[in-house]
TIRO-642729 format. One record per atom (N, C-alpha, C): x, y, z. Coordinates in steps of 0.02 Angstrom, whole numbers, padded with zeros to 5 digits, always signed. Layout:
<pts>
XYZ ...
</pts>
This chain:
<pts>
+00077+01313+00883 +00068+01294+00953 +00060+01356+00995 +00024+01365+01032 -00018+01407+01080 -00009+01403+01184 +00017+01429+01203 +00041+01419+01262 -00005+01481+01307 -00031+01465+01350 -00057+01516+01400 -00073+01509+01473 -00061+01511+01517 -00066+01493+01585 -00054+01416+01605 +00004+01396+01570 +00044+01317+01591 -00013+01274+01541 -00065+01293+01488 -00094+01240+01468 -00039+01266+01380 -00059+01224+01360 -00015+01206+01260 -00095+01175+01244 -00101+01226+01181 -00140+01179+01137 -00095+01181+01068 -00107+01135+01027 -00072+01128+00969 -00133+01106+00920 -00118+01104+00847 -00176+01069+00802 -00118+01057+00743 -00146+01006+00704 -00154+01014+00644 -00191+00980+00589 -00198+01014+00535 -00266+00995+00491 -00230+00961+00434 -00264+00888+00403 -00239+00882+00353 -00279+00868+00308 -00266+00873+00220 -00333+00900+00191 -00326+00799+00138 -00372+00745+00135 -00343+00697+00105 -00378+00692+00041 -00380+00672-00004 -00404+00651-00071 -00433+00588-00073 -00484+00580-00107 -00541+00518-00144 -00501+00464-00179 -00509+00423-00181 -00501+00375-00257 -00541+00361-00311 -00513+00327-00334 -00552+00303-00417 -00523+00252-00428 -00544+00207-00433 -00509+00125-00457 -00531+00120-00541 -00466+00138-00578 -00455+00143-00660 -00473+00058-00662 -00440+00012-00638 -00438-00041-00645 -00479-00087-00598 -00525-00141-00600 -00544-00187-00528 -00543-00267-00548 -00530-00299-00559 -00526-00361-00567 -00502-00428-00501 -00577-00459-00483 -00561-00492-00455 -00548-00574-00456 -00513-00589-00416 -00479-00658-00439 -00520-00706-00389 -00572-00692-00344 -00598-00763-00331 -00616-00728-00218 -00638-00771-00208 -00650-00750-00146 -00603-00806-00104 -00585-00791-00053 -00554-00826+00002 -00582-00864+00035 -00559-00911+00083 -00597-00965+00138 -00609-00914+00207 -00564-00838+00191 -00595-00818+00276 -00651-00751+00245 -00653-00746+00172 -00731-00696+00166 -00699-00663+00125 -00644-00631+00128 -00600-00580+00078 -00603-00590+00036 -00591-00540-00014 -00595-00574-00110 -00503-00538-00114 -00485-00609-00160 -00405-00575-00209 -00447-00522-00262 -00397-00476-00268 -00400-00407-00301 -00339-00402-00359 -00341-00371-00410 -00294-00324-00448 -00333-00258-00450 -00305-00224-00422 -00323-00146-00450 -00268-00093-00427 -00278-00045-00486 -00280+00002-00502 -00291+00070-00509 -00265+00097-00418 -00281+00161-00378 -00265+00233-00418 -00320+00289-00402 -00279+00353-00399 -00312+00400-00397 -00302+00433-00341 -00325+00477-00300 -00355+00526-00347 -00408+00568-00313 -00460+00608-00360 -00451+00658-00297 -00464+00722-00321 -00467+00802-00324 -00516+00803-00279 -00581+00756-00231 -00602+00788-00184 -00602+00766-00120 -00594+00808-00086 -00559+00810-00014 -00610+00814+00032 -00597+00762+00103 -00616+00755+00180 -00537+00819+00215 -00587+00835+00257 -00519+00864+00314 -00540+00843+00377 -00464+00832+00402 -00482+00821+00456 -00412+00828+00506 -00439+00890+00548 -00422+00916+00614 -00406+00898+00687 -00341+00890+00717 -00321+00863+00781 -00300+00916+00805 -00323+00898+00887 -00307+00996+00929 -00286+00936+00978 -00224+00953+01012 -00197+00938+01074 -00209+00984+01118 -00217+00992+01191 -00240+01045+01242 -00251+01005+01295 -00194+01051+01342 -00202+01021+01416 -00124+01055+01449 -00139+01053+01508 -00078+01075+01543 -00014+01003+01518 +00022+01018+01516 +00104+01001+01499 +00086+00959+01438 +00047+00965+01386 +00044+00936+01344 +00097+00935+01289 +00133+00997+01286 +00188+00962+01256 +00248+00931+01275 +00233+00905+01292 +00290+00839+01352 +00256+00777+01328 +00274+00735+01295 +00262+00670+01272 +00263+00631+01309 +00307+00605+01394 +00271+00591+01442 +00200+00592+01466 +00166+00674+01471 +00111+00681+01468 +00061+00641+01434 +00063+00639+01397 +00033+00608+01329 -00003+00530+01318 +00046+00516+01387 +00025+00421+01387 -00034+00425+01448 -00050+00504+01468 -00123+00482+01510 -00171+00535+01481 -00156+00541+01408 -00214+00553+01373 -00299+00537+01355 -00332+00590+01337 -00380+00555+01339 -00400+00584+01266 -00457+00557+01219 -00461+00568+01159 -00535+00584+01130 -00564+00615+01103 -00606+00644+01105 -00622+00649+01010 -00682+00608+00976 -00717+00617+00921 -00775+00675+00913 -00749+00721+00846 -00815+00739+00835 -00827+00757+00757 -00897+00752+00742 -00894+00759+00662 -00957+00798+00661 -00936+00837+00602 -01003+00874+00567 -01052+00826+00538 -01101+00847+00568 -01145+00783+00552 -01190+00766+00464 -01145+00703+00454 -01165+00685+00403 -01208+00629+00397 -01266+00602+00367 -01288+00535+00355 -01255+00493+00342 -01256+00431+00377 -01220+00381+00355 -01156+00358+00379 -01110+00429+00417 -01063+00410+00465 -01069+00415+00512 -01042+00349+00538 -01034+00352+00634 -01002+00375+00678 -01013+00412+00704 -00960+00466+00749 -00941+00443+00801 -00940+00377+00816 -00909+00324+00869 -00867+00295+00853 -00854+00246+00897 -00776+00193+00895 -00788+00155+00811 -00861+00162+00781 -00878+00138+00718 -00818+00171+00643 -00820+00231+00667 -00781+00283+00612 -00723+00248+00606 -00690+00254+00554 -00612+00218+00545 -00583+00277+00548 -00574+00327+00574 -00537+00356+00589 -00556+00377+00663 -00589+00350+00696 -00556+00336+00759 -00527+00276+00777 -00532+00224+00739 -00503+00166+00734 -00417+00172+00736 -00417+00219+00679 -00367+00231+00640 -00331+00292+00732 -00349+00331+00776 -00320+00342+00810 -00321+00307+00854 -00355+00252+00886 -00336+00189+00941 -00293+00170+00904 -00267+00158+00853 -00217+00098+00817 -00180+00117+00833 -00155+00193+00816 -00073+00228+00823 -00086+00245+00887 -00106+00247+00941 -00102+00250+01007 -00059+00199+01041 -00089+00131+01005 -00075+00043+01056 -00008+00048+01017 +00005+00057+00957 +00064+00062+00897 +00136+00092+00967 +00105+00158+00992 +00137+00211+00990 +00158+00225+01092 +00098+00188+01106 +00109+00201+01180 +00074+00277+01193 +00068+00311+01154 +00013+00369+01177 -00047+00367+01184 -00076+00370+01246 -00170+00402+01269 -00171+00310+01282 -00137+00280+01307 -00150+00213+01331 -00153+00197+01407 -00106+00219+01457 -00073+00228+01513 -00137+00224+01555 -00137+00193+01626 -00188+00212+01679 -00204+00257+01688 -00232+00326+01693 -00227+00395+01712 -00256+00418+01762 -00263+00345+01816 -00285+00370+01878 -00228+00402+01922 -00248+00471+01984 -00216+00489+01973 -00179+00553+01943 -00209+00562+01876 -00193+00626+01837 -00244+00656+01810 -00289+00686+01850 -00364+00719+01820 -00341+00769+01780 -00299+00791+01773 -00289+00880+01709 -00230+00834+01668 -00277+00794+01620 -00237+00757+01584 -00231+00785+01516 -00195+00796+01444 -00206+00837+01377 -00259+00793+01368 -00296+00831+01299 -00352+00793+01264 -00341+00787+01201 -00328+00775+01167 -00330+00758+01100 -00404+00754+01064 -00435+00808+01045 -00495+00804+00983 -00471+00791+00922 -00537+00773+00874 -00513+00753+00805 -00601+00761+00780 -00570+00826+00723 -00640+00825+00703 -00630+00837+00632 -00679+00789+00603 -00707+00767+00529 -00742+00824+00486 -00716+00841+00437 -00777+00865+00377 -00754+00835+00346 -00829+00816+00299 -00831+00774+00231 -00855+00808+00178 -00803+00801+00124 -00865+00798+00041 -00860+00749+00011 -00819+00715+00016 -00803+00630-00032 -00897+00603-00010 -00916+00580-00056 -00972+00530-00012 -00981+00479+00008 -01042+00456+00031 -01019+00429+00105 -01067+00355+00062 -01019+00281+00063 -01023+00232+00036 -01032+00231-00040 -00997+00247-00049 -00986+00290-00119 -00932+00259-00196 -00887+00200-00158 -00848+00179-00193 -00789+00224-00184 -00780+00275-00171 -00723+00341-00163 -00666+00320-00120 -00686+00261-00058 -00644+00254-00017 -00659+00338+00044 -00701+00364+00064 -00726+00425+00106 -00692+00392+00188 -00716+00323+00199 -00698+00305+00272 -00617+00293+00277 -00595+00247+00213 -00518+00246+00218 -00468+00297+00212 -00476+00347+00181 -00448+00421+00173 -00461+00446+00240 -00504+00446+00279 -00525+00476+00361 -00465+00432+00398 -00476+00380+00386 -00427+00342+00423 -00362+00358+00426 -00327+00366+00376 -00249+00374+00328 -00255+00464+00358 -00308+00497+00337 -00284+00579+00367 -00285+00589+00456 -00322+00565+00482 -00290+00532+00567 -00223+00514+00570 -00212+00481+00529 -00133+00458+00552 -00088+00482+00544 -00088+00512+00482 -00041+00581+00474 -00047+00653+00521 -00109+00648+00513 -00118+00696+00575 -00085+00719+00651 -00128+00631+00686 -00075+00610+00744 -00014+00615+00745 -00003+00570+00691 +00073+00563+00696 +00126+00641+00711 +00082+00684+00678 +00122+00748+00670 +00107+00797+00738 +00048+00759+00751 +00043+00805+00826 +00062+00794+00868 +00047+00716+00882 +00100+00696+00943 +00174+00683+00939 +00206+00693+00887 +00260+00698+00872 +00316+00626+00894 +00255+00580+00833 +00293+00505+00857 +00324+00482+00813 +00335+00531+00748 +00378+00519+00716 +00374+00441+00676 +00321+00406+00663 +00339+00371+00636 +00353+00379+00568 +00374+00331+00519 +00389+00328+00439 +00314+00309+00405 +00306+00343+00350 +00283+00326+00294 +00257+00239+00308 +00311+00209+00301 +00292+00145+00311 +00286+00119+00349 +00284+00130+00395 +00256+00104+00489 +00186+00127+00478 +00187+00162+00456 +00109+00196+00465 +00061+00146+00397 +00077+00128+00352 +00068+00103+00312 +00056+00013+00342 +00102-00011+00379 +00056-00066+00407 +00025-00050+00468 +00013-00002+00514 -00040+00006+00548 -00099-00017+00477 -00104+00032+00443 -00175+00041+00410 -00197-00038+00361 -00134-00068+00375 -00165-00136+00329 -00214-00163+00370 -00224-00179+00443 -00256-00177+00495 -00348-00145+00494 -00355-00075+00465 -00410-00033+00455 -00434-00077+00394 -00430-00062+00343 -00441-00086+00276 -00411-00078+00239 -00449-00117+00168 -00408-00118+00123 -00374-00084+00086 -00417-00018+00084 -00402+00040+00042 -00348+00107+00094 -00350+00086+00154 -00295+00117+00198 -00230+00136+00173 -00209+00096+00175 -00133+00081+00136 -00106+00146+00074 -00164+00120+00031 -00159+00164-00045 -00168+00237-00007 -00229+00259+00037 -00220+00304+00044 -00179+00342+00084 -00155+00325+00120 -00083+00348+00172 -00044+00394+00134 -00026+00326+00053 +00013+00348+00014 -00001+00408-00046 -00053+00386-00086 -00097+00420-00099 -00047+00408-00197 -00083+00460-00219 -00053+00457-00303 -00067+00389-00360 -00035+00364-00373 -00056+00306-00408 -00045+00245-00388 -00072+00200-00383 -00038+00121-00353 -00076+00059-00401 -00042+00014-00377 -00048-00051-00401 -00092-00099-00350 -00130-00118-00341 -00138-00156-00287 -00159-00211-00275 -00140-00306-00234 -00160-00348-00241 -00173-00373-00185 -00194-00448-00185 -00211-00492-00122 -00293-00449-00112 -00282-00428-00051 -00353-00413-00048 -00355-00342-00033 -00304-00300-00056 -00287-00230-00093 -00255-00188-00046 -00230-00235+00016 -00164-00174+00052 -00088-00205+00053 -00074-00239-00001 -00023-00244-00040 +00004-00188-00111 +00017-00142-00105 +00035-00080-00129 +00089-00066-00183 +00093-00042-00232 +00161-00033-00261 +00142+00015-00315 +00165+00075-00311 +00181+00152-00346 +00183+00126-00411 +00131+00180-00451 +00141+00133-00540 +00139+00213-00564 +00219+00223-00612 +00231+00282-00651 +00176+00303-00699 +00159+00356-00692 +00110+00398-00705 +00122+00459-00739 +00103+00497-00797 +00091+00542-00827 +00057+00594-00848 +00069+00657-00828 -00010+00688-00843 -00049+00715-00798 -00083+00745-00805 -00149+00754-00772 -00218+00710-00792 -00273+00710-00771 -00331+00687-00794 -00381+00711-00764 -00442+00731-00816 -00503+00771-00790 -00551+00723-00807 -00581+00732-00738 -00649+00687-00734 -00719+00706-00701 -00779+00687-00744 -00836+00698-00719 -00851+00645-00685 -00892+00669-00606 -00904+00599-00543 -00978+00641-00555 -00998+00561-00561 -01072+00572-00563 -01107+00546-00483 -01123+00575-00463 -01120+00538-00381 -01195+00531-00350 -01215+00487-00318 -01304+00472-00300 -01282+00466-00218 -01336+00520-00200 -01357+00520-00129 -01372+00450-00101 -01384+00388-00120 -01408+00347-00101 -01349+00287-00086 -01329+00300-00042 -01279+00253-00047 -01253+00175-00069 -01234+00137-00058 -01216+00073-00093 -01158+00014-00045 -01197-00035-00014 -01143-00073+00030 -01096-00088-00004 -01035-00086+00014 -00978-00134-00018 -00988-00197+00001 -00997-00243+00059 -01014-00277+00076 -01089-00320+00022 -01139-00290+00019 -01185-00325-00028 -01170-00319-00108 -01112-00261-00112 -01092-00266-00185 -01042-00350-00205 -01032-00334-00163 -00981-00410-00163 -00975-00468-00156 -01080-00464-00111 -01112-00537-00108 -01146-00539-00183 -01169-00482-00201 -01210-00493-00295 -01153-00507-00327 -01098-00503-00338 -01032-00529-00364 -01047-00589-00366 -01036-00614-00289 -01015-00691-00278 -01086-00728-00326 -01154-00722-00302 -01192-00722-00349 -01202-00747-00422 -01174-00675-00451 -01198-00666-00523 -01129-00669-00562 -01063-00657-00547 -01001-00664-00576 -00947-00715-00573 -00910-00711-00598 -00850-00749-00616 -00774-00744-00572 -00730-00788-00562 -00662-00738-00553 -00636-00724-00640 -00609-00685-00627 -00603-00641-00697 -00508-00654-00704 -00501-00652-00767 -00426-00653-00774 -00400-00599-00805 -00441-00543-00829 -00422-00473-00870 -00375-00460-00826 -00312-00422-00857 -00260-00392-00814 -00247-00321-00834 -00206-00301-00773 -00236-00207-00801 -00181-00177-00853 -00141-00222-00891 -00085-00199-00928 -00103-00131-00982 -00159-00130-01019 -00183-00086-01061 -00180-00018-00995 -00213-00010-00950 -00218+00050-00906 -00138+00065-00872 -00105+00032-00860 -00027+00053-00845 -00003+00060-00892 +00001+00057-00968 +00030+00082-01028 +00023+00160-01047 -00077+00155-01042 -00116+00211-01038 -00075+00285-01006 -00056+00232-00923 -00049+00296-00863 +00027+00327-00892 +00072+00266-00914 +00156+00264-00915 +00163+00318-00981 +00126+00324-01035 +00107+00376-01074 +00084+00425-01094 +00030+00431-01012 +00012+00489-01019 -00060+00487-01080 -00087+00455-01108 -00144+00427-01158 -00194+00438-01131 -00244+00524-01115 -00294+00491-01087 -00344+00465-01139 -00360+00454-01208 -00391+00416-01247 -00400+00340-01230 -00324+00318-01222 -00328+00236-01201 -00331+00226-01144 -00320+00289-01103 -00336+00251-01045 -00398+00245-01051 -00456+00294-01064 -00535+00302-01066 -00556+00220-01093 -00525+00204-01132 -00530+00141-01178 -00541+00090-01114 -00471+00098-01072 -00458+00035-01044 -00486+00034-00974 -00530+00070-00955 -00552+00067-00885 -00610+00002-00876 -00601-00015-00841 -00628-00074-00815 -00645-00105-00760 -00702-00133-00723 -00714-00156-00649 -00761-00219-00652 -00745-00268-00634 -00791-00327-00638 -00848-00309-00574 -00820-00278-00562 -00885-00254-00481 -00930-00211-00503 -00951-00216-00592 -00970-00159-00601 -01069-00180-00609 -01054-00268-00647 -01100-00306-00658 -01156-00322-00607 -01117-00323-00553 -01139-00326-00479 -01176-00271-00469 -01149-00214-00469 -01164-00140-00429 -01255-00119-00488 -01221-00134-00550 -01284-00126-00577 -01353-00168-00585 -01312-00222-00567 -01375-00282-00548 -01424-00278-00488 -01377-00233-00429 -01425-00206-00376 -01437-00130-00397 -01431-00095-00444 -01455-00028-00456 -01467-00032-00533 -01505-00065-00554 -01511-00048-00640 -01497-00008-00674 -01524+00056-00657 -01529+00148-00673 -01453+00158-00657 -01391+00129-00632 -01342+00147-00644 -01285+00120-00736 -01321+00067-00758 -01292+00057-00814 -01333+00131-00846 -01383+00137-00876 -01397+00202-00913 -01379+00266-00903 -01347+00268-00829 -01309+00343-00812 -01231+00339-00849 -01210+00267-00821 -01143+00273-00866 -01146+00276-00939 -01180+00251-00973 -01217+00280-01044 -01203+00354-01051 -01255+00367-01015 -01261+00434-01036 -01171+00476-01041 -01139+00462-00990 -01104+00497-00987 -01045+00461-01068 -01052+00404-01068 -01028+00395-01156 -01062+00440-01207 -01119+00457-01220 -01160+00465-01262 -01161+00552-01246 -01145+00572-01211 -01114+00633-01208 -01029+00661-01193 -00987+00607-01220 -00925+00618-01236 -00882+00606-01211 -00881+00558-01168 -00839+00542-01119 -00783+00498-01139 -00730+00493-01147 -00667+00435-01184 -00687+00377-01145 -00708+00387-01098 -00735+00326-01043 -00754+00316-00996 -00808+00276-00956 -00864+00264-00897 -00844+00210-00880 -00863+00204-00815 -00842+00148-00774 -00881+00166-00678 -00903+00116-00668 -00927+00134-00579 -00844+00122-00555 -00845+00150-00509 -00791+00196-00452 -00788+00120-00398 -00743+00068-00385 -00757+00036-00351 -00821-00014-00324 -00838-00012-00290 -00897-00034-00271 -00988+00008-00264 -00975+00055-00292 -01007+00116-00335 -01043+00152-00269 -01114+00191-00263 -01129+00192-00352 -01088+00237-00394 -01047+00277-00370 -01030+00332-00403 -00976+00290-00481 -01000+00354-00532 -00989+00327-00602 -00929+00387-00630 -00877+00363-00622 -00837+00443-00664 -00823+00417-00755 -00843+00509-00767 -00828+00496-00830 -00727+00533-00864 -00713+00502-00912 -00661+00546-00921 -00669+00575-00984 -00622+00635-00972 -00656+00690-01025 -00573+00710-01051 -00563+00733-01108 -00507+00772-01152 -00466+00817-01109 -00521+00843-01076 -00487+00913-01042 -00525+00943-00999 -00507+00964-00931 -00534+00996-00884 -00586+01060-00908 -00587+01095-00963 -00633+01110-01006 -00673+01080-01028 -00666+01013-01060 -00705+00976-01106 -00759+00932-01043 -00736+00918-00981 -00744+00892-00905 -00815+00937-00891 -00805+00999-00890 -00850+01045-00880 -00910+01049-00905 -00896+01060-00979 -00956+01027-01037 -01003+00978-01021 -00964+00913-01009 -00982+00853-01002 -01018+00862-00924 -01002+00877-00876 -01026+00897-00824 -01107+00929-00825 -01106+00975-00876 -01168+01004-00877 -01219+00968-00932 -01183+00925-00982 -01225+00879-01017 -01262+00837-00971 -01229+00806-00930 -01260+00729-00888 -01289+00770-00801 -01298+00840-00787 -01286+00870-00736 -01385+00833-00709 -01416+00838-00720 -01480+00779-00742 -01495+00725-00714 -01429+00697-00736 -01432+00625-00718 -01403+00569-00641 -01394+00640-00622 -01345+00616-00545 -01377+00649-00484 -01379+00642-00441 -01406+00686-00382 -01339+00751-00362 -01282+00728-00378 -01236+00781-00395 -01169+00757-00434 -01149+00818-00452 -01087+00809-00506 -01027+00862-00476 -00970+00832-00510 -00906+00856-00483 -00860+00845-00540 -00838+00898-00561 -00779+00887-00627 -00696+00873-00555 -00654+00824-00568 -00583+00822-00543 -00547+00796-00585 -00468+00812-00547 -00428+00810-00550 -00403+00749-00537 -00349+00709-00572 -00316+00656-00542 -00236+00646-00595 -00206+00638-00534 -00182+00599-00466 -00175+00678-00435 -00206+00644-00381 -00203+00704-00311 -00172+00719-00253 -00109+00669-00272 -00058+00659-00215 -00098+00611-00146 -00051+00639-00097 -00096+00608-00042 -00109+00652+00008 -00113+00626+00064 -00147+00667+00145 -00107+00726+00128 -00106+00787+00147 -00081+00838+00160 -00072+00901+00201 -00034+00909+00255 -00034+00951+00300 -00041+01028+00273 -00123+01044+00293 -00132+01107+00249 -00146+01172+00308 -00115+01148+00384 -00114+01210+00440 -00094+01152+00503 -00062+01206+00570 -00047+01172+00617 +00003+01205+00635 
</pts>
C-alpha cells in the first residue's frame, strides 16, 4: 500500500489455474436448460492473472469504499468481452451487492476511490479450460483481499454458484468431485503429481452448442467415475490414463471431426491417455513423466495450433503480489 498526498493506492495480483475434467458424465438435461453432471475437476499448470489497484483519497477507510466506483480493463484478447459480459466483472458486482462495497449513491462525493481490475490471459479462450470461470474465482479473491471484506472460503464459494458452474471448483481449486449441474463441490484425495500434454486450437468451441449436439446425438450415461478416484487415491498415473473419460466428447467431435484424429495421434504417440478437456476443443494427453510430456509434446507439436506440457493439481487462485 502506497500513500502520497492524502490519496492510498493499494493492489493485489492473483495468479489462478485452468482445469481439466479427468471425468464428465452426464445424467440427463433439466426442465430449466441445465444438464445433471458427475465430474471430476483438477486444476492444470496454466495461469490467467489478474490485478486489482484501489486509488483514491481516503481509500483506505472502508466507509469510503461504499461510494466507489469500478473500472474494467483487459489486454486485448479475441473472444473476450471486456464489459459487464466478462465473468469477472460479474464476479466483482456480485461481491460488491454481497458486501455493500462500490454500491452506495455517490452523489455528492466526486473524489471517490476507484477500484481497477485488469485481466491477462493464457488459458484459452472457449476452450473447455474453464478461462472465464477462473477470471471470475481470481476477482474474488482478489477483491476480497483488497477491500478487506474478509469474507470465508465459503461465502465466497456461494457467491460463485451464482457466476457458473465451474466457479465454485475454481475458488477452491485442486481436485474436486462435482454434481447437479457442477457447483456442488467436494475435495477428492489425491496423489502425486501429473504431466500433461494440452493440445489446444485457436478456434474456439461453444459450450452452449456442445451441449445442444449432446442433446442431439447422445444418451444420459450411467458410467461413474470410481476407476479415476481410485486412479487419483493411488497416485496410478497408468490407470488413471486408462480411466479418463467425457461423454461430451462424442458431441465436441461430431461438431469438429479433425478433433477425434488429434486425440489419436496423441495415443499413437504415447500417451497413457486422451480425452477432450470439458466441452473442448482442447485435447490433453497424459504422459509417464514431465520428461516423457515433453517428448510427446514435440511428437503431436503438428497437430494443434499450440501445445503446452502441465502440471496437475495446481492448487488454486493465488496471491502472487500486493
Amino acid at each position: 500500500m502506497h500513500t502520497e498526498g492524502g490519496r492510498t493506492t493499494a493492489s493485489v495480483r492473483v495468479r489462478v489455474p485452468s482445469k481439466v475434467n479427468l471425468f464428465l458424465a452426464i445424467r440427463g438435461r433439466r426442465s430449466d436448460g441445465y444438464h445433471e453432471v458427475v465430474t471430476v475437476l483438477q486444476t492444470l499448470s496454466i495461469y490467467d492473472t489478474v490485478e486489482a489497484v484501489l486509488d483514491g483519497t481516503g481509500a483506505v477507510h472502508p466507509s469510503a469504499r461504499r461510494f466507489m466506483e469500478f473500472v474494467f480493463t483487459l489486454e486485448a484478447v479475441d473472444g473476450v468481452p471486456g464489459d459487464g459480459d466478462n465473468l469477472a466483472v460479474q464476479a466483482a458486482e456480485a461481491l460488491m451487492a454481497a458486501t455493500g462495497v462500490g454500491v452506495a449513491d455517490r452523489n455528492g462525493h466526486p473524489d471517490v476511490p476507484v477500484t481497477r481490475l485488469h485481466l491477462s490471459k493464457r488459458i484459452p479462450v472457449a476452450a473447455g479450460m474453464a478461462g472465464g470461470s477462473a477470471d471470475a474465482a481470481a476477482a474474488l479473491v482478489a477483491l476480497n483481499a483488497l477491500w478487506e471484506v474478509e469474507l470465508e472460503p465459503s461465502e465466497l464459494r456461494e457467491i460463485a454458484v451464482a457466476l457458473g458452474s465451474d466457479v465454485p471448483f475454481c475458488v477452491s481449486g485442486g481436485t474436486a468431485l462435482a454434481t447437479g449441474t457442477g457447483t456442488s463441490t467436494a475435495q477428492v484425495l489425491t496423489r502425486g503429481t501429473y504431466a500433461w500434454v494440452v493440445g489446444i486450437s485457436n478456434t474456439p468451441l461453444s459450450t452452449a452448442d456442445v451441449y445442444r449436439a449432446h442433446d442431439e446425438i447422445g444418451e444420459p450415461s450411467d458410467v461413474e467415475p470410481d476407476a479415476v478416484l481410485q486412479a487419483l487415491r493411488t497416485g496410478d498415473a497408468e490407470a488413471l490414463g486408462a480411466a479418463l473419460h467425457n461423454d461430451l466428447e462424442a458431441a465436441t467431435c461430431h461438431l469438429r471431426p479433425e478433433l477425434a484424429s488429434h486425440r489419436d495421434a496423441l495415443l499413437d504417440a504415447g500417451a497413457l491417455g486422451a480425452v477432450v478437456s470439458g466441452s473442448g476443443p482442447t485435447i490433453v494427453g497424459l504422459a509417464a513423466s514431465p520428461q516423457e510430456a515433453m517428448a510427446l509434446a514435440d511428437r503431436v507439436r503438428d497437430r494443434f495450433d499450440r501445445v503446452e506440457v502441465a502440471l496437475s493439481p495446481a492448487g488454486g487462485p493465488e496471491v502472487i503480489g500486493g
